[in-house]
N, C-alpha and C positions, 0 to 999 in steps of 0.2 A: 322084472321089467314092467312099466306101464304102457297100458295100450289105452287110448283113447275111445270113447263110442261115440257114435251118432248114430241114434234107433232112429226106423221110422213109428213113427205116433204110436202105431198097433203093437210093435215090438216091445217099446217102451211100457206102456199099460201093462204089458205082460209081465216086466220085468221089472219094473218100478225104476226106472229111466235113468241110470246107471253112470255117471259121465266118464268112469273111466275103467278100469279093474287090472289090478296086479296080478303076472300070471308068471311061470318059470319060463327063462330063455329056451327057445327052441320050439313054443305054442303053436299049433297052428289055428288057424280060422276055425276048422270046425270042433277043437278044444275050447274054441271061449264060448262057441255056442254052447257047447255042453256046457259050461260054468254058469251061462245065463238063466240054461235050461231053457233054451230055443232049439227044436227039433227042426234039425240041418234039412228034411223033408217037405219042412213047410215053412224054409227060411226063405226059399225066390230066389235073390240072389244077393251074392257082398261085395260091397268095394272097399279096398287098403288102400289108401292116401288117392281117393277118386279113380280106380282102375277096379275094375273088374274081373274077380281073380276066382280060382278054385277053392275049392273048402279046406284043399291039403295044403294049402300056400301059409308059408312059416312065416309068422309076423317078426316084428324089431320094433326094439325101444322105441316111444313115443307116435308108431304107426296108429292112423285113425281110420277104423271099421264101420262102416255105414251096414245096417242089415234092413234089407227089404223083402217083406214078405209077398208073397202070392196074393194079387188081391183078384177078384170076380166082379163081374159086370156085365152089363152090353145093355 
């Protein structure tokens, strides 16, 4: 099955900006991070089809993954 991405900027650079990745039915979230090789530690948080979900939340066909990292400031 294809899953869709949408990195944020930072993710992207890391991963050379990826637009989609074929994975086996039954993936969860934090399996595609592992495929990215984005440590689920210093992922922030992810949204599937703009909701905001767990890292154990099992994707489907054509779902789009937003990962946004931890960013610092003040």
């Amino acid at each position: 099955m294809t899953v869709l991405l949408n990195l944020h900027p930072i993710v992207a650079e890391q991963t050379g900006d990826p637009q989609s990745v074929n994975v086996r039915d039954g993936m969860t979230v934090d399996g595609v991070l592992a495929i990215l090789g984005v440590d689920a530690t210093r992922a922030g948080f992810v949204l599937v089809n703009g909701q905001r979900v767990p890292y154990d939340t099992v994707l489907h066909d054509g779902d789009t993954l937003f990962v946004m990292p931890f960013l610092g400031g003040g």
